[in-house]
NUKOLDO-15338 format. One line per 5 residues: their letters; for each residue x, y, z of C-alpha. Coordinates in nm, 3 decimals, always signed. Example, Ala and Ser with C-alpha at 12.3 -4.5 7.8 and 13.67 -1.06 7.14 Angstrom:
BEGIN
as = +1.230,-0.450,+0.780 ~ +1.367,-0.106,+0.714 $
***
This chain:
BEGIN
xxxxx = +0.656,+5.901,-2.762 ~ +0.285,+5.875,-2.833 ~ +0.055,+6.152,-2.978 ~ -0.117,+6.159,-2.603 ~ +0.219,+6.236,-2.428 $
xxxxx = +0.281,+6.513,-2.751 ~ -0.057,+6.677,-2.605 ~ +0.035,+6.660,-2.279 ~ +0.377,+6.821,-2.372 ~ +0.136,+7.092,-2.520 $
xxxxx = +0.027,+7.219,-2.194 ~ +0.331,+7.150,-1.996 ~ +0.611,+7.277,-2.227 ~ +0.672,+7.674,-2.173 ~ +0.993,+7.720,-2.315 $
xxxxx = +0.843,+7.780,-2.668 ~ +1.129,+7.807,-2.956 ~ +1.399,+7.946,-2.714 ~ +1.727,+7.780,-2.760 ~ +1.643,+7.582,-3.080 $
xxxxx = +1.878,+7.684,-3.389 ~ +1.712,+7.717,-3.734 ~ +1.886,+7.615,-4.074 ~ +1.744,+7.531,-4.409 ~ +1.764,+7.158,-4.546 $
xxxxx = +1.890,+7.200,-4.857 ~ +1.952,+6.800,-4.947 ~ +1.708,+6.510,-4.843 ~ +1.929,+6.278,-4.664 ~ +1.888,+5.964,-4.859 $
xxxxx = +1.963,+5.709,-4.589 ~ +1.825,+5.760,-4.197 ~ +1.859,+5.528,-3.955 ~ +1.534,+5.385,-3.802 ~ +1.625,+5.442,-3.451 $
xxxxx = +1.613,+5.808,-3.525 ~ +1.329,+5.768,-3.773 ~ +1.119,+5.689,-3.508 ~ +1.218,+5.888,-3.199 ~ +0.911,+6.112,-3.353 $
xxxxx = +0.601,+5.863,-3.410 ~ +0.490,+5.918,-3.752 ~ +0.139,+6.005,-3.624 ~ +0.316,+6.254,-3.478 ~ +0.540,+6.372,-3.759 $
xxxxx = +0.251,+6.413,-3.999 ~ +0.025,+6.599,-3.734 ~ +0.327,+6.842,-3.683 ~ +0.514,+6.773,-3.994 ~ +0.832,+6.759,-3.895 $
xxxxx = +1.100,+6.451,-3.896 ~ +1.423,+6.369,-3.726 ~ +1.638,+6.281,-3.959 ~ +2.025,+6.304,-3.766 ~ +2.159,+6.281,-3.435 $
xxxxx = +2.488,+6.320,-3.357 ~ +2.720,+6.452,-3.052 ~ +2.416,+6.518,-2.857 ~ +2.193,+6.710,-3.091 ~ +1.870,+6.599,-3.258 $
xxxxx = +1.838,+6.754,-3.630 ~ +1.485,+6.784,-3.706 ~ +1.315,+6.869,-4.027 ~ +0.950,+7.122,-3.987 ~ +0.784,+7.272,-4.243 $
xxxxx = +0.651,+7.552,-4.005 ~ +0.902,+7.669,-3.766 ~ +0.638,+7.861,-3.626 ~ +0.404,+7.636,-3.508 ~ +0.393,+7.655,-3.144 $
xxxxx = +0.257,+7.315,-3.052 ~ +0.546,+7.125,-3.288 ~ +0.803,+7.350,-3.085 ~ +0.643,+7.246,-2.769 ~ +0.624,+6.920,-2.802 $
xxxxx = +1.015,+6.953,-2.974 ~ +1.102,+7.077,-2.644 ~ +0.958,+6.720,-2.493 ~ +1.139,+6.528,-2.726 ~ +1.424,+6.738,-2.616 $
xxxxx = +1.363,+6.644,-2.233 ~ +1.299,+6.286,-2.278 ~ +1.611,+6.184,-2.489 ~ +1.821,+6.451,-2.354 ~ +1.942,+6.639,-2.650 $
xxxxx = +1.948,+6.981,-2.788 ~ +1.719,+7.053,-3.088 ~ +1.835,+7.187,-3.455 ~ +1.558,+7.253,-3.661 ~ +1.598,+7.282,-4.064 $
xxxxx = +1.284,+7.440,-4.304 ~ +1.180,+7.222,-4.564 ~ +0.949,+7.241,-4.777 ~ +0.604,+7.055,-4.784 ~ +0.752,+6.841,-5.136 $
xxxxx = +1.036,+6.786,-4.954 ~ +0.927,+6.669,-4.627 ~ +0.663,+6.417,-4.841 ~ +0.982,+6.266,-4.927 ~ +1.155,+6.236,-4.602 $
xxxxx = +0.826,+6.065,-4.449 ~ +0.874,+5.762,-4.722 ~ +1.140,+5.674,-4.466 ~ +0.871,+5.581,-4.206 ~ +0.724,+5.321,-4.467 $
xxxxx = +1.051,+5.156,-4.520 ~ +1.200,+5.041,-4.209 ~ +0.968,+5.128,-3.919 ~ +0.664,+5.002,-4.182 ~ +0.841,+4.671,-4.234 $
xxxxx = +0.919,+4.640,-3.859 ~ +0.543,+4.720,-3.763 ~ +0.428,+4.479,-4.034 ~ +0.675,+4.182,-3.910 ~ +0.567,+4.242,-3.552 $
xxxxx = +0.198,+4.215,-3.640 ~ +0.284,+3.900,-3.846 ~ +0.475,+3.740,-3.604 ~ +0.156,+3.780,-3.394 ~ -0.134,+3.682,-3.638 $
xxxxx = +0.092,+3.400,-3.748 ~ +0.286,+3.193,-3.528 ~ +0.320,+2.990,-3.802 ~ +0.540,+3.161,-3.992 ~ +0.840,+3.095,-3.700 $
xxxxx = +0.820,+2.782,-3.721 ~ +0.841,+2.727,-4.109 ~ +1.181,+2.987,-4.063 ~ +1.310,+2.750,-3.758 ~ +1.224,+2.432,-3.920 $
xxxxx = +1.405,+2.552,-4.277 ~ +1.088,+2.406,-4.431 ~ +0.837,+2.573,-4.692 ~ +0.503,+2.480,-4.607 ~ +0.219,+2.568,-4.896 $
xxxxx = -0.006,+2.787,-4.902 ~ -0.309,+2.628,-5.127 ~ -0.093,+2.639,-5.472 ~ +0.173,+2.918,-5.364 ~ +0.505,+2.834,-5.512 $
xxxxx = +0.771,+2.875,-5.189 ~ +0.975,+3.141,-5.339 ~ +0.621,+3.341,-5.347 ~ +0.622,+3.253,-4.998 ~ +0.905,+3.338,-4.914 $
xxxxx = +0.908,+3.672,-5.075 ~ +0.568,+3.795,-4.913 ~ +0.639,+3.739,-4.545 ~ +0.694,+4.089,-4.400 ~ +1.013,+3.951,-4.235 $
xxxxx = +1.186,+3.892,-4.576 ~ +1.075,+4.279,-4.642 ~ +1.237,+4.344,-4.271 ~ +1.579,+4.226,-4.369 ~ +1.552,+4.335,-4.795 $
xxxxx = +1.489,+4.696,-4.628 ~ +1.741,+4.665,-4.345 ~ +2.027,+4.564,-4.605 ~ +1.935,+4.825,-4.842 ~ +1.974,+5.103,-4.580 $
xxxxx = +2.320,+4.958,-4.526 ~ +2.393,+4.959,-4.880 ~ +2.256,+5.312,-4.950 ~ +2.444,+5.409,-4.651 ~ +2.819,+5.306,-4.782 $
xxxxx = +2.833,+5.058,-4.473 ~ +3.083,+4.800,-4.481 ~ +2.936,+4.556,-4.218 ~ +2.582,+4.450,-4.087 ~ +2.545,+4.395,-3.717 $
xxxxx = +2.243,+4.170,-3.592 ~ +2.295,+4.098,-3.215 ~ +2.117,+3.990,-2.907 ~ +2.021,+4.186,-2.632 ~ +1.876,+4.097,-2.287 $
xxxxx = +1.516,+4.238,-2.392 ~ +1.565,+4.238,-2.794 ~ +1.740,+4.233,-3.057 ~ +2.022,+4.530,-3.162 ~ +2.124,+4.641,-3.526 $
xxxxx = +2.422,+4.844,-3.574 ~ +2.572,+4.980,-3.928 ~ +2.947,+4.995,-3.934 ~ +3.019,+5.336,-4.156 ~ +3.337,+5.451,-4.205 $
xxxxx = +3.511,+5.174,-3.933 ~ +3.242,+5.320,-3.675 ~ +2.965,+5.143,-3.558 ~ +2.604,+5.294,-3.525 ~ +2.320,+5.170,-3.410 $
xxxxx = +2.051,+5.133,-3.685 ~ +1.732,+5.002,-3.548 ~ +1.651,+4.780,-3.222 ~ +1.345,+4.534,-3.233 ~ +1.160,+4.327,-3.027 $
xxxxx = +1.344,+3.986,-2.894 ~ +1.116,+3.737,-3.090 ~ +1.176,+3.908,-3.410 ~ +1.509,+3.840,-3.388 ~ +1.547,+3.459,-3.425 $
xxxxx = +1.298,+3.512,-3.771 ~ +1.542,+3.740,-3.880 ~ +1.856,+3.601,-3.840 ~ +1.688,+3.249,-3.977 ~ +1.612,+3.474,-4.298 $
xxxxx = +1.962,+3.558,-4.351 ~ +2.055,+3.215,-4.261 ~ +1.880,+3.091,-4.590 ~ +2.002,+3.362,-4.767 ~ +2.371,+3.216,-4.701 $
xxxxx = +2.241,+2.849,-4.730 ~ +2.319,+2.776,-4.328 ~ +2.172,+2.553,-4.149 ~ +1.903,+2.715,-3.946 ~ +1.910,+2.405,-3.700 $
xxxxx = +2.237,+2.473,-3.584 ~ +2.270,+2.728,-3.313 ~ +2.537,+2.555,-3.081 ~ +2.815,+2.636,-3.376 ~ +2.978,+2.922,-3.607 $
xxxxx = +2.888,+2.913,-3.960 ~ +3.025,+3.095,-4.271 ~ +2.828,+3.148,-4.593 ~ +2.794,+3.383,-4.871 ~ +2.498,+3.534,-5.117 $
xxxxx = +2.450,+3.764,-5.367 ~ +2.213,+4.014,-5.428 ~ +2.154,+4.305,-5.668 ~ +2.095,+4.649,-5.570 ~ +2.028,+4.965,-5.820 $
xxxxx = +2.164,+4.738,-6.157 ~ +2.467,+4.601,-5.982 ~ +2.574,+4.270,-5.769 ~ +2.698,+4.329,-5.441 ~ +2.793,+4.008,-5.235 $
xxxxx = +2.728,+3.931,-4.860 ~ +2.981,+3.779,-4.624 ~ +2.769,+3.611,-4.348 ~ +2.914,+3.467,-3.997 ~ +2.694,+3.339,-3.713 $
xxxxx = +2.833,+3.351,-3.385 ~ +2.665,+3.174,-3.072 ~ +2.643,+3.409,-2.799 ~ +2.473,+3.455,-2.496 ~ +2.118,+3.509,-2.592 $
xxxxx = +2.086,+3.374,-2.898 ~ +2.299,+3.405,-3.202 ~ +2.496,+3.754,-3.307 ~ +2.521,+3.747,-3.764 ~ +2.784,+3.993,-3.909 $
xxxxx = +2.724,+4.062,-4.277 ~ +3.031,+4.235,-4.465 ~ +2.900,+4.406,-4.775 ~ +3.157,+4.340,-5.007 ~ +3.073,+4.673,-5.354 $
xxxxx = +3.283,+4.605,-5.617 ~ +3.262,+4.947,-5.699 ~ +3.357,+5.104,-5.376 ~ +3.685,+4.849,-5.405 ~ +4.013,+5.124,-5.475 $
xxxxx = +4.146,+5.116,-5.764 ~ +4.454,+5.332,-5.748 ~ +4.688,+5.445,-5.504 ~ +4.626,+5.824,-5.508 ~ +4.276,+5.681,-5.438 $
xxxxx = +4.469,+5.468,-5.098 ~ +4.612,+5.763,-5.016 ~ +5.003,+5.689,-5.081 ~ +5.169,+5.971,-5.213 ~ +5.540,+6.142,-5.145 $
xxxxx = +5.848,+5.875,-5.084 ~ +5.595,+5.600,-4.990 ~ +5.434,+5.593,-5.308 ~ +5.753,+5.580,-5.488 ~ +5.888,+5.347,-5.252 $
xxxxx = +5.626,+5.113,-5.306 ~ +5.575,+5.155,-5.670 ~ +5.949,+5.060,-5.780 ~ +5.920,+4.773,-5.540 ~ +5.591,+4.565,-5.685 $
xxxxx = +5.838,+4.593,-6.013 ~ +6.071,+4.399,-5.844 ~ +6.071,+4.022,-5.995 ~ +6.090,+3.887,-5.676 ~ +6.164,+3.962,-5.345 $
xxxxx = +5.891,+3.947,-5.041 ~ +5.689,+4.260,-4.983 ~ +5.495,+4.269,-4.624 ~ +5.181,+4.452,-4.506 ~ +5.132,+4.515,-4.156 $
xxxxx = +4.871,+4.648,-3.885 ~ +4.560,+4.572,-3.725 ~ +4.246,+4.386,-3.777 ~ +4.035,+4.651,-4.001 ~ +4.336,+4.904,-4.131 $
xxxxx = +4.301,+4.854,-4.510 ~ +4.580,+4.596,-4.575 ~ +4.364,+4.350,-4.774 ~ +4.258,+4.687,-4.968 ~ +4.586,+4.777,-5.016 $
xxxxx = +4.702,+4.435,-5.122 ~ +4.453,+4.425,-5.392 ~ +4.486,+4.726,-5.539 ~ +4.885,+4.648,-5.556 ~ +4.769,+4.368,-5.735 $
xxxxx = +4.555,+4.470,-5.989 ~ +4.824,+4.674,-6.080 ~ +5.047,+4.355,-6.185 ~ +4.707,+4.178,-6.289 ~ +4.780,+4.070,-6.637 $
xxxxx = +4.776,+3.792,-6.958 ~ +5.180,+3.798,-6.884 ~ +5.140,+3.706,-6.529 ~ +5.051,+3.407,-6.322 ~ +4.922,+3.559,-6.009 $
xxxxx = +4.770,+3.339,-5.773 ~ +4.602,+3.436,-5.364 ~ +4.572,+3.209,-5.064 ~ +4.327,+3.408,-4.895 ~ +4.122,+3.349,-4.612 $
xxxxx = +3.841,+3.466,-4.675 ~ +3.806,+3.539,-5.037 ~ +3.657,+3.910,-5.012 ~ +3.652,+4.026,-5.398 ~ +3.677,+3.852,-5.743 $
xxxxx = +3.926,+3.990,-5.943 ~ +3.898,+3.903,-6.292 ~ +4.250,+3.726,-6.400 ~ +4.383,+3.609,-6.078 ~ +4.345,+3.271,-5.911 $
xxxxx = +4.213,+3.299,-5.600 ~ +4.168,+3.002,-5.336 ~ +3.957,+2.992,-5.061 ~ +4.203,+2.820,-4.751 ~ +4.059,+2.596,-4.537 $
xxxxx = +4.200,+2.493,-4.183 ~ +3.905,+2.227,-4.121 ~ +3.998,+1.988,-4.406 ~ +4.415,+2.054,-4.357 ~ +4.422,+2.277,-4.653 $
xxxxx = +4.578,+2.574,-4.462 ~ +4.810,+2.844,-4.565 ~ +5.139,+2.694,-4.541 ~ +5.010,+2.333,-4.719 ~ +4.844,+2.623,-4.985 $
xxxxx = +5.180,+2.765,-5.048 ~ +5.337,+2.455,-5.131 ~ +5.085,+2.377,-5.387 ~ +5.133,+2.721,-5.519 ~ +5.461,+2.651,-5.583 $
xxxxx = +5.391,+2.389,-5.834 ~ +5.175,+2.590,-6.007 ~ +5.432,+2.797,-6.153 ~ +5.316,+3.180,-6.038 ~ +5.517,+3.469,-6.109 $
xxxxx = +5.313,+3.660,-5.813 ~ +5.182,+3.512,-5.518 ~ +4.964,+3.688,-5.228 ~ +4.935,+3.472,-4.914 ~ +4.628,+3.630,-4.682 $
xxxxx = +4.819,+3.634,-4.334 ~ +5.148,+3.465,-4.207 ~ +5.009,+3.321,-3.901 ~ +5.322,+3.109,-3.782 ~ +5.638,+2.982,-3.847 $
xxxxx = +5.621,+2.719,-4.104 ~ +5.403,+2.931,-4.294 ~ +5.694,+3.211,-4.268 ~ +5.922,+2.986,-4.345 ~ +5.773,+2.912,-4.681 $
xxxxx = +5.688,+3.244,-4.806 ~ +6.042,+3.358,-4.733 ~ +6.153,+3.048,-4.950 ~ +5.934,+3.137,-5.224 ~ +6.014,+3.504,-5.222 $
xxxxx = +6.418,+3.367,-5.272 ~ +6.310,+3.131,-5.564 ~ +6.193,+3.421,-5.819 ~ +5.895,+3.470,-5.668 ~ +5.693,+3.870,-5.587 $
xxxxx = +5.531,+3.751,-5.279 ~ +5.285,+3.964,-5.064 ~ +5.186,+3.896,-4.730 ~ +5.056,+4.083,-4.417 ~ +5.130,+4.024,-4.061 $
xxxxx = +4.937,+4.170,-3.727 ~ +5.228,+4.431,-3.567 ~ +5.226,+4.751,-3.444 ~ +5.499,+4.897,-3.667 ~ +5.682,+4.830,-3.977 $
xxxxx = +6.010,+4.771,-3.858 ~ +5.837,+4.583,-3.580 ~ +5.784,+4.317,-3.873 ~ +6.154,+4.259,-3.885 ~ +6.204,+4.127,-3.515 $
xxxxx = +5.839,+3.931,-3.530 ~ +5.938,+3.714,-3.832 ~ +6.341,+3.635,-3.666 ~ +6.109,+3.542,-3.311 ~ +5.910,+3.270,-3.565 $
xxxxx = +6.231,+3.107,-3.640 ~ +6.325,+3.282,-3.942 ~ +6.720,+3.289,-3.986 ~ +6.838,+3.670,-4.065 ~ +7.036,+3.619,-4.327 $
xxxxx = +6.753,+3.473,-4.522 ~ +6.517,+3.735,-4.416 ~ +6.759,+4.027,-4.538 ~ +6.825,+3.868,-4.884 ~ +6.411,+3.802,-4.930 $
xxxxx = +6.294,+4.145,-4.805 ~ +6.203,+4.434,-5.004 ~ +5.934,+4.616,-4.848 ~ +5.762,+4.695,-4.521 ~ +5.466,+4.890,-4.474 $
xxxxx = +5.223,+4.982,-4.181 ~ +4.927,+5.143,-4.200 ~ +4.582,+5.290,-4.035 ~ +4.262,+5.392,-4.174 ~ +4.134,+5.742,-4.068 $
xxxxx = +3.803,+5.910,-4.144 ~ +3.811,+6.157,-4.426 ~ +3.662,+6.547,-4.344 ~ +3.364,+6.571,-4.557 ~ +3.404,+6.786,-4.845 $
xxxxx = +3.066,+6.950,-4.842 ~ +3.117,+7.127,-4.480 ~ +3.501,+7.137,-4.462 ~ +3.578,+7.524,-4.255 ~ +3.923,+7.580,-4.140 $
xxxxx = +3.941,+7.657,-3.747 ~ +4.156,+7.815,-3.475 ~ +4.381,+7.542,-3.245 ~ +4.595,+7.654,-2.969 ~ +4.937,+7.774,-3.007 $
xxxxx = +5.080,+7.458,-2.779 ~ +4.869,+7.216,-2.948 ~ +5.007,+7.359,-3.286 ~ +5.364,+7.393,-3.159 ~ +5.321,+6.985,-3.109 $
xxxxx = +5.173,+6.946,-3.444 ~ +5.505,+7.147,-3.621 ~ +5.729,+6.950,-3.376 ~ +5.664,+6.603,-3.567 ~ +5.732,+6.755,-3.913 $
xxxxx = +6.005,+6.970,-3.797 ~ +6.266,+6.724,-4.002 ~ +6.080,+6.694,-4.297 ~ +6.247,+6.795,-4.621 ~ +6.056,+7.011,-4.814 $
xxxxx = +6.070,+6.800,-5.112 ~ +5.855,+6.603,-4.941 ~ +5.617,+6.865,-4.803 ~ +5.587,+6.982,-5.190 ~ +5.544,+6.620,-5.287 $
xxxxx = +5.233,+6.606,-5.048 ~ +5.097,+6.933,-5.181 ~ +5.134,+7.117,-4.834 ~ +5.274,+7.450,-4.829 ~ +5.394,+7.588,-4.482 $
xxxxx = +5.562,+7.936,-4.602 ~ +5.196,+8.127,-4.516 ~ +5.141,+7.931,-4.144 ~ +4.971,+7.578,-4.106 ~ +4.590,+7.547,-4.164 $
xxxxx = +4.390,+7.303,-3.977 ~ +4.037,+7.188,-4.074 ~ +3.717,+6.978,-3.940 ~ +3.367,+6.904,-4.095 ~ +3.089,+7.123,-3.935 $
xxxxx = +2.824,+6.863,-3.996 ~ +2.553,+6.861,-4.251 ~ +2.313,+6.633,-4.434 ~ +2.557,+6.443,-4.642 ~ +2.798,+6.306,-4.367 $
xxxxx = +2.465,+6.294,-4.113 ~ +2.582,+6.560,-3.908 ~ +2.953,+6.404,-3.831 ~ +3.195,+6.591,-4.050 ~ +3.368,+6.291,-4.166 $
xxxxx = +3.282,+6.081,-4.481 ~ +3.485,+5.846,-4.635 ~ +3.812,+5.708,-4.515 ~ +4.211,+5.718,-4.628 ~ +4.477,+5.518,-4.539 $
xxxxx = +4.792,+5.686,-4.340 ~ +5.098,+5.496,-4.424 ~ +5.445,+5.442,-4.308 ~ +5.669,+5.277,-4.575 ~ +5.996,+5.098,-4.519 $
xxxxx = +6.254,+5.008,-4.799 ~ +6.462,+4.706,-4.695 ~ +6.774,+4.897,-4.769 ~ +7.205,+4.753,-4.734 ~ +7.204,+4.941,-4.397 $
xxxxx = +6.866,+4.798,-4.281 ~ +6.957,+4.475,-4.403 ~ +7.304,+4.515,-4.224 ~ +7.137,+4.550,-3.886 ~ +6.905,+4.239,-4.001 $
xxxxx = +7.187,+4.003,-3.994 ~ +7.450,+4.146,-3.739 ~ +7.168,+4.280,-3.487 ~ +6.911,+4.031,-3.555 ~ +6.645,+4.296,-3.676 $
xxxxx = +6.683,+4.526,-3.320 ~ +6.397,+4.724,-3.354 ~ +6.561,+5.012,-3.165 ~ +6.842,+5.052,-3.393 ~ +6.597,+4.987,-3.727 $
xxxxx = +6.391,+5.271,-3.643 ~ +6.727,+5.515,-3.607 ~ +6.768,+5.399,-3.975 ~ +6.439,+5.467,-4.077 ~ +6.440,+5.804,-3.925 $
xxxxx = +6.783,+5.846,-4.031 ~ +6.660,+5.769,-4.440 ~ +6.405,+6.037,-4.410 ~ +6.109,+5.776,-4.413 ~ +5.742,+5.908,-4.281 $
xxxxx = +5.633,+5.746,-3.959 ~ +5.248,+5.670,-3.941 ~ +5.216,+5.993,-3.715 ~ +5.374,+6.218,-3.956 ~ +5.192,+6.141,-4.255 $
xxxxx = +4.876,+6.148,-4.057 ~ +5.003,+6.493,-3.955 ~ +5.067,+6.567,-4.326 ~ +4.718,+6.453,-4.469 ~ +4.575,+6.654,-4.186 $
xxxxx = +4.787,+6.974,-4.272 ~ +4.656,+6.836,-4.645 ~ +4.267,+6.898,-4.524 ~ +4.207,+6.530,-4.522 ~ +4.198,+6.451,-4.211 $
xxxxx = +4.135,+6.603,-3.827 ~ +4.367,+6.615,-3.516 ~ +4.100,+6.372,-3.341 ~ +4.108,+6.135,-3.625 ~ +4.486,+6.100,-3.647 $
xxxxx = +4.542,+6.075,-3.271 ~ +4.225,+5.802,-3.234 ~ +4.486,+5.579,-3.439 ~ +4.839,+5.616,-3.368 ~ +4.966,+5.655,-3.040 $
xxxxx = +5.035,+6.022,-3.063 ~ +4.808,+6.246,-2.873 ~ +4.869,+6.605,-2.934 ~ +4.622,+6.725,-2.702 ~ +4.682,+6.549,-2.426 $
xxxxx = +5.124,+6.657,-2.448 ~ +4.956,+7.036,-2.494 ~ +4.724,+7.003,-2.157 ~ +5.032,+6.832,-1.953 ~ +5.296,+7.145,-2.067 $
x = +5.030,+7.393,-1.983 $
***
């Protein structure tokens, strides 16, 4: 939207302030992404003064220092019409708003300036595409290097990601440019979008970064760099993917600091936590980890381990890839290409006399085959495997050709989870639910004991309490900041172990036993954390298979 089309939305634009909702901004929001940034020019935002600075569900948030200024509310109303939104306006003050607009001299500045260098200096492509410094009348590269606008372009970009608690860096081709998406929180937002012959500049940037080679487009590559933000080093996971287009580059931002450290911080509490707790004391014994790609196992599995992490302990990781460096274990980077996978990994391990051993993923048979070996030699082994359920674990592992009666003496442990978005703190409100959609809710923790509803902190003797986040300026107008894990915790017990050998692991019968023992499913400690304030109805049904709302519609 250009200043013109603002004036023009002057004249046209009758609807004045009707229909727009004022609040006061009473935090600067400290990371904005520049596709918002810029739906209002910043011509525009310092004529009017006012910013947009959130957009979620359908409304625009927008920052004014005059509410009553008639042409900023007009042309409001036209940014209202062209991106099809509803407006929420916030007062700032004038300090305040001088604040927000250093946002427009971050990202959309460092845009701008690439796209005018990329057209002043052709040049500068080709010494990114060629992976060659060429220079400049005494310039050392590095100085180079660190003055071209599109090195600013992707310092800024990673920074907003960093600032933003994002846990991966999207950098994609489009059919007319180039898309950049945050992932926050397991979702994916898009950050900025720039023009289609940035993107190649960019992406070779990142590729020297991760010391790729930027003349190889037909093939993945995997690298890694480090960088330090505000004091501290946080490490970059780089893949390059060809794709139609181009080439797609997924950074994982691997913070120390944001790595859990306990498991109240997981989110394992009640039976599972003591479940799991007296089993990592076991000596040995096989201890399994199971869900999908992106539901906290590795997080879990490292935290478990840090636990154990220490002088009296040999603990050693096949992991592939190596996300964190724990201080104190040995941890080795597999590698398929060269033969050194995980099953030939695990039978080095085994001659390097570990106490505890962590193998990333049992991807087949022989690899099975091993672990369960190692876990009956007086070994703690921890593993994770891609299945639905925990006691779906059971069956999977017999189906790879593991015999049952070896399965039932190396078992100890079987646990599932999901990652769900936490409510944000500073704009959790309790709310109203229907009476079916809460007579579903109480019909999954109808069997409960209440040891266990005590041992989760919930208290059901006044009525059940549900909660959601309104939206404000520290979760960007979403509710939800942060994430916990939902769990569903399986001791390998005589009866379970029973059905392993003389039912070969039927999954029917080793979910009666499960039930029977009083062990959470995933649903009902989601429906616990939610009862908790943790969590929301939407966020708990998004990952399980439960849907509440949808049983409520059908029996009305």
């Amino acid at each position: 939207m250009a200043e013109d089309e603002v004036k023009k939305s002057d004249e046209t634009a009758s609807q004045g302030k009707s229909g727009i909702k004022q609040n006061i901004l009473r935090e600067i929001p400290k990371n904005i992404a520049g596709d918002i940034v810029n739906i209002i020019p910043k011509e525009v935002a310092q004529k009017y003064e006012m910013m947009a600075f959130g957009k979620a569900e359908g409304v625009l948030s927008v920052a004014m220092v005059d509410s009553e200024n008639m042409q900023a509310l007009n042309a409001l109303n036209f940014v209202a019409e062209k991106e099809k939104v509803k407006i929420e306006t916030y007062a700032v003050s004038r300090k305040n708003f001088s604040e927000l607009l250093l946002h427009y001299n971050e990202t959309s500045e460092a845009l701008k300036d690439a796209i005018d260098s990329f057209k002043d200096e052709k040049e500068e492509v080709a010494v990114f595409e060629k992976n060659e410094i060429i220079a400049e009348k005494g310039k050392k590269e590095a100085e180079i290097l660190k003055d071209a606008p599109v090195t600013k372009l992707v310092e800024v970009l990673i920074s907003h990601a960093v600032e933003g608690k994002a846990s991966d860096i999207h950098i994609e081709p489009m059919e007319k440019d180039y898309r950049v998406r945050f992932r926050v929180d397991g979702v994916l937002h898009v950050s900025l979008i720039f023009p289609l012959e940035i993107g190649p500049v960019v992406i070779s940037r990142i590729k020297i970064l991760a010391n790729l080679k930027i003349d190889e487009k037909r093939k993945p590559q995997d690298g890694r760099f480090r960088l330090k933000f505000n004091k501290k080093d946080i490490d970059f996971r780089v893949s390059s993917l060809p794709v139609v287009g181009g080439e797609k580059i997924v950074m994982r931002i691997l913070d120390k600091e944001n790595e859990t450290g306990s498991t109240n911080a997981l989110g394992l509490l009640g039976k599972a936590k003591e479940d799991i707790s007296l089993a990592i004391k076991e000596t040995y014994g096989m201890i399994l980890l199971t869900g999908p790609t992106g539901s906290g196992k590795s997080t879990t599995l490292y935290t478990l381990l840090k636990i154990l992490n220490s002088e009296d302990r040999n603990i050693i990781t096949l992991e592939d890839p190596v996300e964190y460096y724990i201080e104190g274990m040995n941890q080795s980077q597999i590698r398929p290409e060269i033969g050194y996978t995980f099953a030939s990994g695990l039978r080095t391990v085994l001659r390097q006399d570990p106490n505890v051993i962590m193998v990333g993923e049992i991807r087949d048979g022989e690899t099975a085959e091993l672990a369960v070996h190692a876990a009956l030699t007086g070994h703690l082994m921890f593993s994770t495997l891609h299945t639905n359920t925990a006691v779906g674990a059971i069956p999977r592992l017999i189906d790879m050709g593991i015999e049952p009666f070896l399965l039932s003496s190396s078992l100890r442990m079987v646990v599932a989870q999901r990652l769900v978005r936490r409510i944000c703190e500073k704009c959790k409100e309790k709310i109203k639910i229907s009476d079916v959609i809460r007579e579903r809710i109480m019909e999954r923790i109808k069997n409960i004991s209440e040891k266990e509803l005590k041992s989760y902190g919930v208290d059901l003797s006044g009525g059940a309490e549900f909660y959601h986040g309104a939206g404000c300026d520290t979760c960007n107008g979403t509710g939800l900041k942060g994430r916990v894990a939902i769990y569903e915790a399986v001791p390998v017990t005589d009866a379970i172990k029973n059905i392993i050998i003389e039912n070969r692991g039927s999954e029917e019968l080793l979910k009666k036993e499960r039930d029977h023992m009083g062990v959470l499913t995933i649903e009902q400690d989601g429906v616990l954390k939610m009862l908790k304030g943790l969590t929301t109805i939407e966020e708990v049904e998004r990952v399980t298979e439960y849907n509440f709302t949808t049983l409520a519609e059908e029996n009305d």
